[in-house]
C-alpha positions as CSV (number, residue, x, y, z in Angstrom):
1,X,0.6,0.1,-40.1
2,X,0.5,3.6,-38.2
3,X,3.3,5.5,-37.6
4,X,4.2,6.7,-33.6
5,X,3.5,10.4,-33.0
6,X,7.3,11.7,-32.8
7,X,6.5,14.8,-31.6
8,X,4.4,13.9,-28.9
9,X,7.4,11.7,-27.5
10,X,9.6,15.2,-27.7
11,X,6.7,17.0,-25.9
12,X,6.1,14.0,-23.3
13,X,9.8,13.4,-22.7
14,X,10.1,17.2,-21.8
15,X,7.2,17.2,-19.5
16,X,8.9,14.2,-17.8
17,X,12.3,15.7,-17.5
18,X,10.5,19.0,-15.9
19,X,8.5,16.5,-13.3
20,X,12.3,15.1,-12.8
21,X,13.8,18.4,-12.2
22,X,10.9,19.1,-9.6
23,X,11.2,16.0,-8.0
24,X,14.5,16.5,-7.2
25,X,13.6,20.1,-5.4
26,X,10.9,18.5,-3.6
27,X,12.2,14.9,-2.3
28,X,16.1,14.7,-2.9
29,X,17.6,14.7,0.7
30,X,14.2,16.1,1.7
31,X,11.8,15.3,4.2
32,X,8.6,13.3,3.4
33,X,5.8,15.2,3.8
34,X,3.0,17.7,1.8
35,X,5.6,17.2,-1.0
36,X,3.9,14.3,-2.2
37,X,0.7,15.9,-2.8
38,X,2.5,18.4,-4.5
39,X,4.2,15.9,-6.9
40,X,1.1,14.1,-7.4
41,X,-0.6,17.3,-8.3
42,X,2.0,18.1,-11.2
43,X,1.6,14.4,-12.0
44,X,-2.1,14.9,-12.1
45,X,-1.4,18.3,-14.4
46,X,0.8,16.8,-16.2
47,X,-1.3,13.9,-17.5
48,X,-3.5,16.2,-18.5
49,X,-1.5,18.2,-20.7
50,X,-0.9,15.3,-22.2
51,X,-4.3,14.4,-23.1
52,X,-6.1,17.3,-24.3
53,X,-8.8,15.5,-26.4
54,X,-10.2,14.7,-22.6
55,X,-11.6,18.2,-22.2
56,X,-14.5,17.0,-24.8
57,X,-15.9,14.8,-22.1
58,X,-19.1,16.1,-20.7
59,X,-18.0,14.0,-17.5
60,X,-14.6,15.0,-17.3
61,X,-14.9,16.5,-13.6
62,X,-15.5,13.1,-12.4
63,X,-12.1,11.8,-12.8
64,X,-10.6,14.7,-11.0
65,X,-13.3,14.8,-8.3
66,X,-12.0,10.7,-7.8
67,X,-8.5,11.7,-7.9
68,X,-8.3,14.1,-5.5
69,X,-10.3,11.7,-3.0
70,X,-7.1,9.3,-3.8
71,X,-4.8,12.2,-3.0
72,X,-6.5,13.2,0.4
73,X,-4.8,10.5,2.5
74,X,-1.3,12.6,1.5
75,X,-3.0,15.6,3.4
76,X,-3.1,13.6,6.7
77,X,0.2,12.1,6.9
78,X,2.5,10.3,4.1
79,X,2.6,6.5,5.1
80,X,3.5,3.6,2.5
81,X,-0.7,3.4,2.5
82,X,-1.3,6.7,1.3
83,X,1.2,6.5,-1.2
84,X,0.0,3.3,-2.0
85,X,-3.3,4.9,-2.6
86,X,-2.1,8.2,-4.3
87,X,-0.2,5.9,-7.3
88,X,-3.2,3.8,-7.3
89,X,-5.7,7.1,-7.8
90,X,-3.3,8.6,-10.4
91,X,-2.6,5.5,-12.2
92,X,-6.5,5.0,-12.6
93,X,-6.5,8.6,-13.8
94,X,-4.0,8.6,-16.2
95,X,-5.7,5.3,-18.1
96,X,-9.4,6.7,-18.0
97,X,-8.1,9.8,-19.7
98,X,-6.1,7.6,-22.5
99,X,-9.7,5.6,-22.4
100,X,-8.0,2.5,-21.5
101,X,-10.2,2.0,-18.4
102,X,-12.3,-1.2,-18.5
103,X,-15.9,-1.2,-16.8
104,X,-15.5,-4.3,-14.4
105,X,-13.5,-3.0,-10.8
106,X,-12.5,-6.9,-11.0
107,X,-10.8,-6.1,-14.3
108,X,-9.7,-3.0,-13.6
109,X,-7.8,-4.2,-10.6
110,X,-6.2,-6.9,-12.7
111,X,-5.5,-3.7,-15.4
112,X,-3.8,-1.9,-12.5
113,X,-1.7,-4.2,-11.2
114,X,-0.4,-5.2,-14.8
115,X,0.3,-1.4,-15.3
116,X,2.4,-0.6,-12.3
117,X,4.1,-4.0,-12.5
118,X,5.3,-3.3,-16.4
119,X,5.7,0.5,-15.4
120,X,9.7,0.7,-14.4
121,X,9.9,-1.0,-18.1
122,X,7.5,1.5,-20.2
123,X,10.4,4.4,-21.1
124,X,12.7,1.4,-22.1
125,X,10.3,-0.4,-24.2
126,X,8.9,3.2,-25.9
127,X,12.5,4.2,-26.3
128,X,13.2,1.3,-28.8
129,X,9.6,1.8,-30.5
130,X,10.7,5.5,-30.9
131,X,13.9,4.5,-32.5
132,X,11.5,2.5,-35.0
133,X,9.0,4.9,-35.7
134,X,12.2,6.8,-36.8
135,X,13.9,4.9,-39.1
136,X,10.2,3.8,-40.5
137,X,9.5,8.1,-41.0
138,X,13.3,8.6,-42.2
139,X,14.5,11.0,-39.4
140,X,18.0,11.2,-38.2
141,X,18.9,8.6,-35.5
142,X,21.8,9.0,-32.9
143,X,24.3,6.6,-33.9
144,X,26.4,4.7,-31.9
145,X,29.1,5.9,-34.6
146,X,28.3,9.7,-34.2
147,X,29.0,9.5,-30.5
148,X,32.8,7.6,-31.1
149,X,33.7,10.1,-33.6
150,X,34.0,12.8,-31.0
151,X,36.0,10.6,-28.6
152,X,39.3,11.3,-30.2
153,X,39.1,14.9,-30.7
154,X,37.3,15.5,-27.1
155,X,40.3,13.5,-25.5
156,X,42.9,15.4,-27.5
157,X,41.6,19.0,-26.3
158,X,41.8,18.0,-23.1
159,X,45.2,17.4,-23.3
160,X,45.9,20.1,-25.5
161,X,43.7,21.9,-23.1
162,X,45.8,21.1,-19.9
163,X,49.1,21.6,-21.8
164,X,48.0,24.9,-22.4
165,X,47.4,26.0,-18.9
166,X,50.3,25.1,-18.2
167,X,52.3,27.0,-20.7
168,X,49.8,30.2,-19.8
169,X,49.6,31.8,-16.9
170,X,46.0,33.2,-17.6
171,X,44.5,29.9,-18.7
172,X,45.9,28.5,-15.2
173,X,44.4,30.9,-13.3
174,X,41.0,30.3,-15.0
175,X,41.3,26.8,-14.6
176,X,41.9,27.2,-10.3
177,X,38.2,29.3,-10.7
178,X,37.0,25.6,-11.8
179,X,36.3,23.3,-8.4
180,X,36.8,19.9,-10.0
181,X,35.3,18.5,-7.1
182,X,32.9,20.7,-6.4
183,X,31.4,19.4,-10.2
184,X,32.0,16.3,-9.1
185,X,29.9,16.7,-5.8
186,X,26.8,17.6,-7.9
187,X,27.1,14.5,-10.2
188,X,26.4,11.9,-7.4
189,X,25.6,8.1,-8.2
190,X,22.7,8.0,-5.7
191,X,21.3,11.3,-7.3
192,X,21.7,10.0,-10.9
193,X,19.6,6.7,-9.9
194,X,16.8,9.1,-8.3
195,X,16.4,10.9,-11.4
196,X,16.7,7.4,-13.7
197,X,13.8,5.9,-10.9
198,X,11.4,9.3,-11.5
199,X,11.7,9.4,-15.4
200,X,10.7,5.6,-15.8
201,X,7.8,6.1,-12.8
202,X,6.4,9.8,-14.4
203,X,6.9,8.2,-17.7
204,X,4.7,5.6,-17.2
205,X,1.9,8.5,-16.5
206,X,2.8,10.5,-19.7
207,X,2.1,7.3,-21.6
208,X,-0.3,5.0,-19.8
209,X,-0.4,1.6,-21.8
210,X,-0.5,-2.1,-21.0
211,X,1.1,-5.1,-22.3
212,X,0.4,-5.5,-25.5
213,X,-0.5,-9.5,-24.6
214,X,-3.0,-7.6,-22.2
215,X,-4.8,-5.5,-24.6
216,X,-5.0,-8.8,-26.8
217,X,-6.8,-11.0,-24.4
218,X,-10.4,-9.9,-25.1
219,X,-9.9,-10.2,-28.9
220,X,-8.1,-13.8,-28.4
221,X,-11.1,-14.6,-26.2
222,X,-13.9,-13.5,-28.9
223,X,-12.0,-15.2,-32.0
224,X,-11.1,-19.1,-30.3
225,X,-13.3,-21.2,-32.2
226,X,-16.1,-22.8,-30.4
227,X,-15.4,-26.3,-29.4
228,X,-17.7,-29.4,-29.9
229,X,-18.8,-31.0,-27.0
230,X,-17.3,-34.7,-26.1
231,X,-20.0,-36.5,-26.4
232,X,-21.5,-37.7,-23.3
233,X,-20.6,-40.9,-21.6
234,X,-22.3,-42.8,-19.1
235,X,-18.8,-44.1,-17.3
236,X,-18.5,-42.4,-13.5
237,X,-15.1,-41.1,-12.9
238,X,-13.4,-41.3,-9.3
239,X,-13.3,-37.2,-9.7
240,X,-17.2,-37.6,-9.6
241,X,-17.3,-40.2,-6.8
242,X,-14.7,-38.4,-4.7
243,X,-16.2,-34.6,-5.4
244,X,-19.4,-35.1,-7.1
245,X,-22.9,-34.2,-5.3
246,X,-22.9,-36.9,-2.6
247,X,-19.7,-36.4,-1.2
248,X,-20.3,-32.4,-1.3
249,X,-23.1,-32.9,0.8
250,X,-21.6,-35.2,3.4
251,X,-19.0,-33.5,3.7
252,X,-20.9,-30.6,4.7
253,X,-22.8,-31.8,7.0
254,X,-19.4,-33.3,9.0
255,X,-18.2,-29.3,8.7
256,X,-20.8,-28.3,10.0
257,X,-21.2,-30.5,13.2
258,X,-17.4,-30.1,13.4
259,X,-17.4,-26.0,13.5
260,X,-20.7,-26.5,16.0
261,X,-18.7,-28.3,18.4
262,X,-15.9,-25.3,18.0
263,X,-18.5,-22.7,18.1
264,X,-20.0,-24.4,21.6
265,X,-16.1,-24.2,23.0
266,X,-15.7,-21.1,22.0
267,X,-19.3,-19.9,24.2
268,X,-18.5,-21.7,26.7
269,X,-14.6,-20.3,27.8
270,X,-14.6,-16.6,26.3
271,X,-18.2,-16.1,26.1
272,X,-19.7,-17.9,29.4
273,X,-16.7,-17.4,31.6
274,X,-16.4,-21.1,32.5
275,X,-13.3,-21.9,34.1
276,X,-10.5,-23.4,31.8
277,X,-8.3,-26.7,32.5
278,X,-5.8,-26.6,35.2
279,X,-2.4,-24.9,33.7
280,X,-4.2,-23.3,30.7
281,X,-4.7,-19.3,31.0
282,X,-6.9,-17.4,29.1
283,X,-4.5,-15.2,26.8
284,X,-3.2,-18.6,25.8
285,X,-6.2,-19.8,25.0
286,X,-6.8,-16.7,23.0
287,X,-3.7,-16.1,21.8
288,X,-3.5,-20.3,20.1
289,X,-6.2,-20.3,18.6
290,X,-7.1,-16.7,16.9
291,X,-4.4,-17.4,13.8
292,X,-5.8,-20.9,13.2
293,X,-8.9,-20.4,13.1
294,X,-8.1,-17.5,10.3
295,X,-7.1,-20.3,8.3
296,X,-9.8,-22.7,8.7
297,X,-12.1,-20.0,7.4
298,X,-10.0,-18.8,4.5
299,X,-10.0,-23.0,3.8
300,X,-13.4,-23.4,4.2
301,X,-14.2,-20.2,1.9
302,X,-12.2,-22.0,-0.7
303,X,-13.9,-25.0,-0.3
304,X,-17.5,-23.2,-0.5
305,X,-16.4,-21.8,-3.7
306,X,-15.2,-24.8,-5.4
307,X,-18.3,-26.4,-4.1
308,X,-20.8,-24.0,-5.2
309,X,-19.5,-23.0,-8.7
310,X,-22.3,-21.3,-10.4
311,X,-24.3,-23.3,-12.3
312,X,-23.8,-26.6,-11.1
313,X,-25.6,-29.2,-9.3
314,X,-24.9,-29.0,-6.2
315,X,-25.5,-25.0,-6.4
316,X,-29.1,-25.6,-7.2
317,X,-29.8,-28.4,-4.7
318,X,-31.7,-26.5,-1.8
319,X,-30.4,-28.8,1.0
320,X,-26.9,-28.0,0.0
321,X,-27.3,-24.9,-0.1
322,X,-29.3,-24.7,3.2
323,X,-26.0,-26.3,4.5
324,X,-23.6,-24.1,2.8
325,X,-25.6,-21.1,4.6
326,X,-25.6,-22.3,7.8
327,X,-21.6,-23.6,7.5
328,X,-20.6,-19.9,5.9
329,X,-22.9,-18.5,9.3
330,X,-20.6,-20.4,11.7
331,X,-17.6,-19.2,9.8
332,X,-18.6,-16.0,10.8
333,X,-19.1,-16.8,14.1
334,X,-15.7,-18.0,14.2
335,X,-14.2,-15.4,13.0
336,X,-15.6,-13.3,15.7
337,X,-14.4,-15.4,17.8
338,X,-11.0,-15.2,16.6
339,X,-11.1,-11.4,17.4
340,X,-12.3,-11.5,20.9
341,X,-9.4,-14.2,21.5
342,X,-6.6,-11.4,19.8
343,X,-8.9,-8.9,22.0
344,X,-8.2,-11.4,25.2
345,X,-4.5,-11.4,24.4
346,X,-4.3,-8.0,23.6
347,X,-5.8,-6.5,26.9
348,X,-3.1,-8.5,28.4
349,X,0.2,-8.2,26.6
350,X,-0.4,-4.8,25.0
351,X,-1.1,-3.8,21.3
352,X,1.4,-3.7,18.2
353,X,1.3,-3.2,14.6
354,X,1.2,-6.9,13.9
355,X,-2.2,-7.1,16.1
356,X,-3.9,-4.4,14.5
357,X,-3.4,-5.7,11.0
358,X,-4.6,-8.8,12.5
359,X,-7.6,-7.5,13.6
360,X,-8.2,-5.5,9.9
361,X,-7.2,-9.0,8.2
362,X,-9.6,-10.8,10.7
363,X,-12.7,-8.2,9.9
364,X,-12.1,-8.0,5.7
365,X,-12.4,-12.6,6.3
366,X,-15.9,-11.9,8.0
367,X,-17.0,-9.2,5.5
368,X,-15.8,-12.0,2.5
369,X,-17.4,-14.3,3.9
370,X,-20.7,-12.3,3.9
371,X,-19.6,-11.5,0.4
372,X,-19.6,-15.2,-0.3
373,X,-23.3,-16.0,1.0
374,X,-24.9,-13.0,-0.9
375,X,-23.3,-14.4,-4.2
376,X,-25.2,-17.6,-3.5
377,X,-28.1,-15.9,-2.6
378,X,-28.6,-14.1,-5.0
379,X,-27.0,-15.8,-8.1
380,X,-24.1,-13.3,-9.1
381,X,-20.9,-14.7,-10.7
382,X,-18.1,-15.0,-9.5
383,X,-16.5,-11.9,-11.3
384,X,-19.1,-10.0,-8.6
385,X,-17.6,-11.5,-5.8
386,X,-14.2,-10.6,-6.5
387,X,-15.2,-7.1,-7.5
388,X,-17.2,-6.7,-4.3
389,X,-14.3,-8.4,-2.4
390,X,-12.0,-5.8,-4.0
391,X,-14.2,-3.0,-3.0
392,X,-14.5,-3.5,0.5
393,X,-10.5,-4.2,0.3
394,X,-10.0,-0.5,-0.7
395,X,-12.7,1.4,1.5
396,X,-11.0,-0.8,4.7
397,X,-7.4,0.3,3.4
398,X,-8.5,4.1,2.7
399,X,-9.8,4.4,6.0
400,X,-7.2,3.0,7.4
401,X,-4.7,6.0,5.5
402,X,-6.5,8.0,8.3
403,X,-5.9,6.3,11.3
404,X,-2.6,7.3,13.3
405,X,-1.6,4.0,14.0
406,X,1.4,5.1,16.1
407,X,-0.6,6.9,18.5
408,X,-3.3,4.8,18.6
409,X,-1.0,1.8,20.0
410,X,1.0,4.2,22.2
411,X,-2.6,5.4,23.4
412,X,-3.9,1.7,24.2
413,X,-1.0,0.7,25.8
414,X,-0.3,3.5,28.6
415,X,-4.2,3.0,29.8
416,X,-3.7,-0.9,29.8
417,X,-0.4,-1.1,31.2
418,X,0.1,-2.1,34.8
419,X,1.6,1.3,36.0
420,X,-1.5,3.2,35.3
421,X,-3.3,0.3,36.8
422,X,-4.8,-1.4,34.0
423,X,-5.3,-5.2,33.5
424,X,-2.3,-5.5,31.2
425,X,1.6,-5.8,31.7
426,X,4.1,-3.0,32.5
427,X,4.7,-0.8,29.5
428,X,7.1,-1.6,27.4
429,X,9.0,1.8,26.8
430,X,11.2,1.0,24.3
431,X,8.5,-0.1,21.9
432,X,6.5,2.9,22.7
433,X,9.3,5.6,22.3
434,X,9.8,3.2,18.9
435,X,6.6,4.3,17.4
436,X,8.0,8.1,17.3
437,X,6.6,11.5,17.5
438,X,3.3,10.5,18.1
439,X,4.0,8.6,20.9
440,X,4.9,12.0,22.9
441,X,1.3,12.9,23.7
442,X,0.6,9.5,25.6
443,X,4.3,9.0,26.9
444,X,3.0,12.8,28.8
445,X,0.1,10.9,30.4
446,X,2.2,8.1,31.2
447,X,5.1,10.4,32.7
448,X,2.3,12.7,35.0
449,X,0.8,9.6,36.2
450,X,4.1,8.6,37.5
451,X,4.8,11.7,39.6
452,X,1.9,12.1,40.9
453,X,2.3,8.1,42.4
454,X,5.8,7.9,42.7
455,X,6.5,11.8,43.8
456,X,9.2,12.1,41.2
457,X,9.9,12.6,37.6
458,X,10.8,9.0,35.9
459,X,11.7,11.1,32.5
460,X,15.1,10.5,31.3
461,X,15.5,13.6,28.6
462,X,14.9,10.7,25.5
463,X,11.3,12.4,24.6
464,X,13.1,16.1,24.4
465,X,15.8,14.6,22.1
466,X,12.6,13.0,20.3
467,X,10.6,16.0,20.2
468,X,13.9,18.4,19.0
469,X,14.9,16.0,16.2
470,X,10.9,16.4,15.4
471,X,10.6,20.0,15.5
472,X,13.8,20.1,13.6
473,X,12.3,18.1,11.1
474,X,9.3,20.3,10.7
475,X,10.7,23.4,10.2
476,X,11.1,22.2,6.5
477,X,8.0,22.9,4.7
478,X,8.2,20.1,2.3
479,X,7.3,18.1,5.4
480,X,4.5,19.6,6.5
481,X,0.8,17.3,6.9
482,X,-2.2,17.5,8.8
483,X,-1.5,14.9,11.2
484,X,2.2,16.5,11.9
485,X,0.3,20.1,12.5
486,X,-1.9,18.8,15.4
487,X,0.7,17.2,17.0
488,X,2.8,20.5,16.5
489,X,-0.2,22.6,18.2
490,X,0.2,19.8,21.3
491,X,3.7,19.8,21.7
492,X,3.4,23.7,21.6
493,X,1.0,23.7,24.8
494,X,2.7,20.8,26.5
495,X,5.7,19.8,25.0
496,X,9.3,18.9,26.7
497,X,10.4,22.6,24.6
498,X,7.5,24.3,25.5
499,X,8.1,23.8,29.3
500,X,11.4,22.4,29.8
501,X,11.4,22.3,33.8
502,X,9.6,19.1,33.3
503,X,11.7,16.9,31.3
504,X,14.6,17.1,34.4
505,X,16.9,14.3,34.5
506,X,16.2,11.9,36.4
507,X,18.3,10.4,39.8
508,X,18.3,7.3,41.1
509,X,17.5,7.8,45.2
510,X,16.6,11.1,44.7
C-alpha cells in the first residue's frame, strides 16, 4: 500500500492558509470586484506550485491560455455567471495539471460537477487520511490527551495571573494596556466561518481528486463479466406492442399532423396578422402559449430520443426517420414561434430578467433540437449529443458573462415605454431604479425626454443618492471592473455629481 506524502500536506496546508490570509484582505467586508481575478490568479499560481512535475509538458501553455479565457468574464464585471465560470475554469485547471482530466467534454462535465459537489468535504476527508498516513509512518499525532493536559495548568495561571495583578500595581497597569474587547473584536464568528469556507474551497484546488467510487467506475465497468444472452423467444410482450416499431411510427405521424395544425395557427395570428377571436388580445395570445409550447418540445425531444435509440429498429427504418426529421423541423418552428410570442408580450409589458432568460432557455431548446437531428443524421451516439449539447450550454453562458443585463433591460424599457412614445406601457420606475447603477445612463434619457415634453424636471434626487452610494463604492479598488469603469467615464460627463443643477427636487404645480 503507498504511504501519503506528509510533507506535501505541510507544504499544501501552508499555501492554503496564505490564500486564506489573502482572502481575507481582498473580500472580508470588501467590495466585489477586480478582487476576484486577483484571487483566482493566486489560485491559479498556487495550483501550480503545487504541481511542479507539470512544467515537463511540452503543452503546458495550453491550460493557462484556457484558464485565463475562464477568468476574462471577472474583468468585465463580477456576476454569479462569471464566478460561476472562473471556479469552473480553475477547477478544470487544477485536475488537468494532477492528470485527472478525462478526454470526453460529456465526462468531464460529469467529473466537474462530482468535484465541486465533494469539494467543501475534501480538507475533512484528507484530514483523517493524514492522520492515517501518520500513524502508518510512526509520526507523532496530536492527541486528544495532549490538548487536556494543559487545561488545568492554563486555567490555574489565569487565576494566579489575575490574583497577581491585583496584588501588583505594575502587573495592573500592564493588564489596562490589554483591550479585552478590542481582541475580542478581531475574533468574530462570521470572520472565523469565512476563513473555515476559503480553506475547504482553496483546499480542494491544492488537492484536486474525486470520489474514490468515481475513479472506480471505469475499472468496475472493464472487469463485470460478460453476460450470456437470454435466449431468444418468440412470445410478443405488451412493451413491444405498446412501444415497438408500429406504434413508434403512428405515433409520429399523429405528432406530426398535430404540431402542423399548431404550426398553421401560429402563421396565421402572429405571422399573417389575421384578426384574433373577439376578447382575445395579442400579448395574451403570446404571452399563453410561449411557456407551453417550451414543454412540448423538451417532451417531444425526449420522446425522439427514446424512439430513436442508436441501433435499433426503428432508427434504421427510413420512413421513421423521414418522420422524425420533419417532426424535430416543426419543433423548431415552434420554438420560434415561442420567441416571437415572449417578443409580442415583451414589446408590450416591458422586459425583465425572467424574460431574457426565457429567451436564452428558448434559443439553447432550438439549437438542441438541431443537435438532436444531426445525431440522427449522421449516426453519433448519444455521448456526442450530450457533449455537443454541453458545449453550446457553455459558449451561450460565456457570452452571456459579457452582456450587462441591467442596462440592457433599463435600455429596452425607456424606448418602449409609453412616455417616450413607444408601443409599450408606462415605465415602471421602481423596477428600473431596482436594476442599479447601470440603470442611470437610460433613467438620463428617460429624465431629458421628460423636460423637454413636460417643461419640468420629473427627477426626485433617488438617482444622486444611487449614483453617490456608487461612486462611494468605487473609490475602493478591490471593486474596480471593466464594466464599472465605463459607466464611471459616463457618469463623469453626465452624471447627477458631475452637474448637480439637474438633479433639482422636484414640485408638485411648479
Amino acid at each position: 500500500m503507498t504511504t501519503l506524502p506528509i510533507p506535501s500536506y505541510c507544504s499544501r496546508f501552508g499555501l492554503a492558509v496564505l490564500l486564506v490570509a489573502l482572502a481575507d484582505f481582498l473580500f472580508y467586508g470588501q467590495p466585489a470586484g477586480i478582487n476576484f481575478l486577483l484571487f483566482a490568479i493566486l489560485i491559479a499560481g498556487a495550483i501550480v506550485a503545487v504541481h511542479p512535475s507539470a512544467f515537463s509538458d511540452a503543452r503546458l501553455w495550453l491550460k493557462p491560455a484556457a484558464l485565463l479565457v475562464a477568468l476574462l468574464p471577472l474583468v468585465e464585471n463580477v456576476s454569479p455567471l462569471s464566478v460561476s465560470i472562473a471556479l469552473v475554469g480553475l477547477a478544470v485547471f487544477a485536475l488537468s495539471l494532477a492528470g485527472r482530466l478525462r478526454s470526453s467534454l460529456a465526462r468531464i462535465a460529469g467529473q466537474l460537477s462530482v468535484f465541486l459537489l465533494s469539494a467543501p468535504f475534501r480538507l475533512i476527508r484528507d484530514f483523517f487520511r493524514w492522520r492515517k498516513a501518520a500513524r502508518r509512518l510512526g509520526l507523532r499525532r496530536i492527541r486528544l490527551a495532549a490538548i487536556a493536559v494543559w487545561v488545568m495548568p492554563l486555567a490555574l495561571g489565569a487565576v494566579f495571573l489575575a490574583l497577581f495583578g491585583a496584588a501588583n500595581p505594575v502587573i495592573e497597569y500592564w493588564f489596562t494596556l490589554i483591550d479585552l474587547f478590542a481582541l475580542l473584536d478581531l475574533i468574530q464568528p462570521a470572520r472565523l466561518v469565512f476563513w473555515l469556507l476559503v480553506l475547504a474551497g482553496v483546499w480542494a484546488f491544492l488537492r484536486p481528486r474525486l470520489p474514490r467510487i468515481v475513479r472506480r467506475l471505469p475499472r468496475l465497468a472493464l472487469t463485470v463479466p460478460p453476460v450470456a444472452p437470454p435466449p431468444t423467444k418468440s412470445v410478443t410482450t405488451i412493451e413491444d406492442i405498446v412501444f415497438g416499431k408500429a406504434a413508434i411510427l403512428r405515433a409520429l405521424i399523429v405528432f406530426n399532423i398535430l404540431f402542423a395544425m399548431q404550426t398553421g395557427l401560429d402563421a396565421t395570428y402572429l405571422w399573417g396578422g389575421v384578426a384574433l377571436p373577439d376578447g382575445l388580445t395579442y400579448a395574451a395570445y403570446a404571452h399563453r402559449g410561449a411557456y407551453p409550447l417550451i414543454v412540448t418540445a423538451l417532451l417531444a425531444a425526449g420522446f425522439v430520443l427514446a424512439a430513436l435509440r442508436p441501433g435499433s429498429e426503428t432508427s434504421n427504418d427510413p420512413l421513421i426517420r423521414r418522420l422524425v426529421y420533419a417532426w424535430v423541423a416543426q419543433n423548431i418552428v415552434l420554438v420560434i414561434s415561442s420567441i416571437l410570442r415572449l417578443d409580442l408580450y415583451v414589446g408590450i409589458y416591458a422586459l425583465t430578467y425572467l424574460r431574457i432568460a426565457a429567451f436564452v432557455w428558448m434559443g439553447l431548446v432550438a439549437a438542441g433540437l438541431a443537435l438532436i437531428i444531426a445525431r440522427i443524421a449522421l449516426g453519433k451516439s448519444s455521448e456526442w449529443l450530450l457533449s455537443a449539447n454541453l458545449l453550446t450550454l457553455s459558449a451561450t453562458l460565456y457570452a452571456c458573462s459579457y452582456i450587462n443585463f441591467a442596462a440592457l433591460i433599463a435600455n429596452y424599457n425607456v424606448d418602449h415605454s409609453y412616455e417616450m412614445n413607444g408601443p409599450g406601457t408606462s415605465l415602471d420606475l421602481w423596477y428600473v431604479r431596482s436594476l442599479g447603477p447601470s440603470a442611470l445612463p437610460a433613467l438620463d434619457r428617460f429624465f431629458d425626454h421628460q423636460q423637454k415634453v413636460f417643461l419640468a424636471d420629473r427627477r426626485d434626487g433617488v438617482d444622486a443618492m444611487t449614483e453617490a452610494r456608487y461612486r462611494t463604492i468605487q473609490r475602493n479598488w478591490r471593486a474596480w471592473s471593466f464594466r464599472d469603469w465605463r459607466l464611471l467615464r459616463y457618469l463623469d460627463r453626465n452624471g447627477a455629481l458631475a452637474n448637480p443643477a439637474v438633479f433639482e427636487p422636484y414640485v408638485p404645480g411648479r
